[in-house]
N, C-alpha and C positions, 0 to 999 in steps of 0.2 A: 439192661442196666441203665439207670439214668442218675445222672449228679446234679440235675436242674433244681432250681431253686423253688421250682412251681409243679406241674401234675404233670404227670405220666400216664393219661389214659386208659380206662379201662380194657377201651378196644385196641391200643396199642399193645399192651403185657397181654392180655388174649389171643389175640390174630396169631402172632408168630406160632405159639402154642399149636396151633390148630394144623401147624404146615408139617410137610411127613420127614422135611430136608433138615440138616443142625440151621439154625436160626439166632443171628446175634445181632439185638438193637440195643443201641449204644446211644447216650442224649447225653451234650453239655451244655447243654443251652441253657442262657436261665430265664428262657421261656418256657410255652407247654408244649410236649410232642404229640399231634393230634392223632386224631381215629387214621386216617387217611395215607398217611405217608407209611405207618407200621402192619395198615391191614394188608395193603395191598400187594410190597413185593412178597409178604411172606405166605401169600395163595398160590405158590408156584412147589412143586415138589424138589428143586434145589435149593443148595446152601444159600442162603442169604448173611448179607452183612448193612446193616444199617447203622451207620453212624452220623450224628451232628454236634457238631464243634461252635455251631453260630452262636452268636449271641443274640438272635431274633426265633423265629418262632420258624418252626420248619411245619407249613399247612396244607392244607388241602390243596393250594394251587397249583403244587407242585403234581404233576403225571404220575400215575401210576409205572415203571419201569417194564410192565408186562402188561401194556391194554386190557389185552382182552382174556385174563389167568385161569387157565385150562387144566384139568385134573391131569393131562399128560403132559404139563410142563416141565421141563425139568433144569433150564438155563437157570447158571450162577446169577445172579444178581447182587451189585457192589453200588450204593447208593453213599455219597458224599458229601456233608456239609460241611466246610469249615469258613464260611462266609459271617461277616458280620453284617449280612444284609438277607434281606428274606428270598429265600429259594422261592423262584416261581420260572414260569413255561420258557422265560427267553433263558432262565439262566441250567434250563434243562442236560443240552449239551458238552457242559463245561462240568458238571455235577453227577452227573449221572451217567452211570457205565454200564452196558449188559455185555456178560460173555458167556458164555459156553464152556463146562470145562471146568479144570483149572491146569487150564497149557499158561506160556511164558507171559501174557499181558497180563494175568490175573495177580501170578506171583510178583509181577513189576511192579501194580497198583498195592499189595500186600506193602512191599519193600517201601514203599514210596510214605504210604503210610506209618509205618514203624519207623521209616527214619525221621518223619516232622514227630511224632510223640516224642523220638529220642533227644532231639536236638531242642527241644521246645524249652525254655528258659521260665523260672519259675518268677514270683513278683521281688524277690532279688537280685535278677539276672543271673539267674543261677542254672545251667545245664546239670541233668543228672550226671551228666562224665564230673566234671565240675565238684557234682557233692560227695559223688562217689572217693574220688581225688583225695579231695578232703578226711575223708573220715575213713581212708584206707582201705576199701573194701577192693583189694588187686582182682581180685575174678570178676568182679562185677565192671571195674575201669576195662578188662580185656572185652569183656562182651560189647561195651556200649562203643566201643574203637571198631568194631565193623561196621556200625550202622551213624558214625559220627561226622559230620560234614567237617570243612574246614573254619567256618562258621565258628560252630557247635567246640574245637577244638582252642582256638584262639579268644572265646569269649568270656571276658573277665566280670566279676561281682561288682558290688556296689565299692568293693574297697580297691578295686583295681587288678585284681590276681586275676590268674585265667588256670586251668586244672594243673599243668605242670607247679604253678608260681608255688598254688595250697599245698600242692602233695612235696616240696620242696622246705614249706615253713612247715608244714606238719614234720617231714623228716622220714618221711617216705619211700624211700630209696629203692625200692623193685617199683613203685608205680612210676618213679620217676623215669626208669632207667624203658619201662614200658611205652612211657610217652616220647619220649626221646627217638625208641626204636621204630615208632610211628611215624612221627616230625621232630627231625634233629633243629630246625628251628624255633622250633617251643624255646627250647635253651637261653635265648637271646631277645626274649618278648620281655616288655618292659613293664613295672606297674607303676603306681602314682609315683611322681619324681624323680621318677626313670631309675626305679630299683629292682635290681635284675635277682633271677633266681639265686644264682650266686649269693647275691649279696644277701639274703632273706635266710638261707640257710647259712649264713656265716653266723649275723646276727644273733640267730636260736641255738646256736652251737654244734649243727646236724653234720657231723665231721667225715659221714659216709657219701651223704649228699656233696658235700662239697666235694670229697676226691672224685666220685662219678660228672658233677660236673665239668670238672677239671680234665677232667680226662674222655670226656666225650665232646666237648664245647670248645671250641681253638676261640680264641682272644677275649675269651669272658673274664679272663681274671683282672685286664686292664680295663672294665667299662666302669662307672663311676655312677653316684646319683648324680640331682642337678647340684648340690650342694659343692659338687667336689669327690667325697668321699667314697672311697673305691672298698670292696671286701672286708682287705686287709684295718683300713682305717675302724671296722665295725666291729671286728673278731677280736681288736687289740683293746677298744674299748670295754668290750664285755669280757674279755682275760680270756677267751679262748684260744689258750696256748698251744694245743694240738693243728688247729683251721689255723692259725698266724703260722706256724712252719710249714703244714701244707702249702698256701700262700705264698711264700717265699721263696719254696722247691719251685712252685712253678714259675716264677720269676723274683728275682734278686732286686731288680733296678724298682719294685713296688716298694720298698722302704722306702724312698726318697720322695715317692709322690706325693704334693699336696692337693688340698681343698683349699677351695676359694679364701679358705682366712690364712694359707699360707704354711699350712698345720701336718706335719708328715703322722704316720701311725703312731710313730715313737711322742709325741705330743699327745694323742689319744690316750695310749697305754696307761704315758701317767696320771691321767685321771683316774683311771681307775687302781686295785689294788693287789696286780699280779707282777709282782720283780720277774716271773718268769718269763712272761710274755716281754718286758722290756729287756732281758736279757737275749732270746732269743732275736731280736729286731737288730741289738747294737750288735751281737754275733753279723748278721747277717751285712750289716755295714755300719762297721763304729765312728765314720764320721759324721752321723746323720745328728750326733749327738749335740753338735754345734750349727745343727740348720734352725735359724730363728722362723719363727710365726710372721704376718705382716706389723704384728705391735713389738717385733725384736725380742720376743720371749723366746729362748731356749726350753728343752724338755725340763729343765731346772729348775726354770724360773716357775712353771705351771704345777710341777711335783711340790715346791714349795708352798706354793698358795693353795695347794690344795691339801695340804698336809700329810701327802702320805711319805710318812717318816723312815719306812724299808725300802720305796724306792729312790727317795733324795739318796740315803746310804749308798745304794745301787750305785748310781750317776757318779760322786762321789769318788768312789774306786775305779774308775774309765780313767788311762793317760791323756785322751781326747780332752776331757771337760774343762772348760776354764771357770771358776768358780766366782772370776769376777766380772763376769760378764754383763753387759748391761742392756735392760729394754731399753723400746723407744724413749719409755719416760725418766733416764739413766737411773734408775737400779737394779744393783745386784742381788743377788737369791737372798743374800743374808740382810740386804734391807727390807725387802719382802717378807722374811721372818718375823724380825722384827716389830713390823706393822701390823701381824698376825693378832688376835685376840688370845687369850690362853683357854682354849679347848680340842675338846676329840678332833679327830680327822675331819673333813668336811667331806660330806654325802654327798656334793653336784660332782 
């Protein structure tokens, strides 16, 4: 087999042919693999394995692994490149293996091999466990988990995620629960701005994920981005009113919490246009309904400016709300109306 960019020799796809043993040359190089390194160990009547990984040219200077190759030969021979620099005599020892067999050192150099192919990151940083993750394929995530270093298991893409993060935004929930039962701290690995699985699967609305995190993961439900903004604050924006009482079940005192701009989930919600989700929130604690932002906005003041007209009503009907409440910059909900334009809802 060869994936090189340049020739594979005649006498290289020949030689092995010629040997009585199974015989496999392997070339990634994207140089050329000569007469020399392919003729030679496959003159021996055992299995050969010839691979190279270099990105130089594996040549003649390299020894033959069986000097002097006798019709009663019959040692395995296991030849190694994955150097980016050219195999020659000094670097013979460290490359080139012969054994007899195939007792326990053979199987270890096999193993050893199969786990750098596995864990080998592709020009996205991307590990097969990683793409597998990704695109769901469970039996295949179970296979590459035997042979997955620790490496290979925490290592995240160009966007930050690492296999658990994808298979959590995909919505993935047996690979998830699969990784988890591998390394329970996957759970708590972070991606750009320190956005936790948790929160990735709140965000997308994956309501299985989030109970299996919840319940396999102790304190993930309080960790937050850098923003501030913790699960709940995500789930409530995107109207995910099933994940916002999950959310809640698992802690109560999360209604209260802000982000850096002062903002509890209940400020979220009403951005968006689910009376559900702000009903469930003010259920969960109705005084949160007069916790102001750091510019002294209430949930009122924001549902007003943003127009959405079911959940002002919402608010409205709360004993809690005081209607003349005022921002920093003293007004009230219904001076904010007021100053409104007359049109639809607004989309921010």
């Amino acid at each position: 087999m060869s994936r090189s960019s340049n020739r594979l020799d005649q006498s290289s796809a020949s030689s092995p042919a010629s040997s009585k043993g199974p015989v496999l040359v392997m070339s990634r190089s994207s140089n050329r693999l000569d007469q020399s390194p392919a003729s030679s160990p496959a003159s021996g009547k055992g299995p050969v394995l010839l691979m190279s990984g270099s990105g130089n040219r594996l040549d003649s200077s390299l020894p033959s692994p069986s000097p002097s190759p006798s019709p009663t030969a019959a040692a395995a021979v296991l030849v190694l490149s994955n150097s980016g620099k050219r195999m020659d005599q000094a670097g013979r020892k460290k490359y080139v293996k012969q054994m007899t067999g195939t007792g326990e050192e053979f199987d270890s150099e096999v193993a050893e091999i199969r786990a750098a192919v596995v864990n080998e990151p592709n020009e996205m940083e991307e590990s097969a466990l990683l793409i597998a993750a990704e695109r769901g394929f469970l039996d295949i995530v179970v296979e590459l988990l035997k042979h997955s270093n620790k490496e290979s298991l925490t290592r995240k893409n160009k966007s930050g995620f690492d296999a658990l993060h994808v298979a959590a935004k995909e919505g993935h929930r047996d690979i998830v629960k699969v990784l988890l039962d591998h390394d329970p701290s996957l759970g708590k690995t972070f991606g750009q701005s320190n956005v936790t699985p948790l929160i990735t699967a709140a965000i997308r609305g994956h309501i299985e994920v989030v109970n299996l995190l919840l319940e396999r993961v102790s304190g993930l439900v309080e960790l937050s981005k850098a923003n501030g903004k913790n699960a709940l604050h995500f789930a409530a924006r995107q109207g995910h009113v099933e994940i916002v009482q999950a959310l809640l079940d698992a802690d109560r005192q999360l209604a209260r919490r802000t982000d850096k701009k002062g903002q509890t989930a209940l400020h979220m919600a009403v951005k968006g246009t689910s009376a559900a989700v702000v009903r469930a929130l003010v259920n969960a604690d109705p005084a949160i309904v007069m916790l102001p932002d750091r510019n002294g906005n209430l949930a009122l003041h924001v549902a007003t400016r943003k127009k959405r007209s079911e959940i002002v009503n919402e608010l409205l009907l709360l004993p809690d709300t005081n209607v003349n409440a005022l921002t920093r910059d003293r007004k009230t909900a219904f001076d904010i109306a007021e100053g409104l334009p007359l049109s639809e809802e607004s989309a921010g």
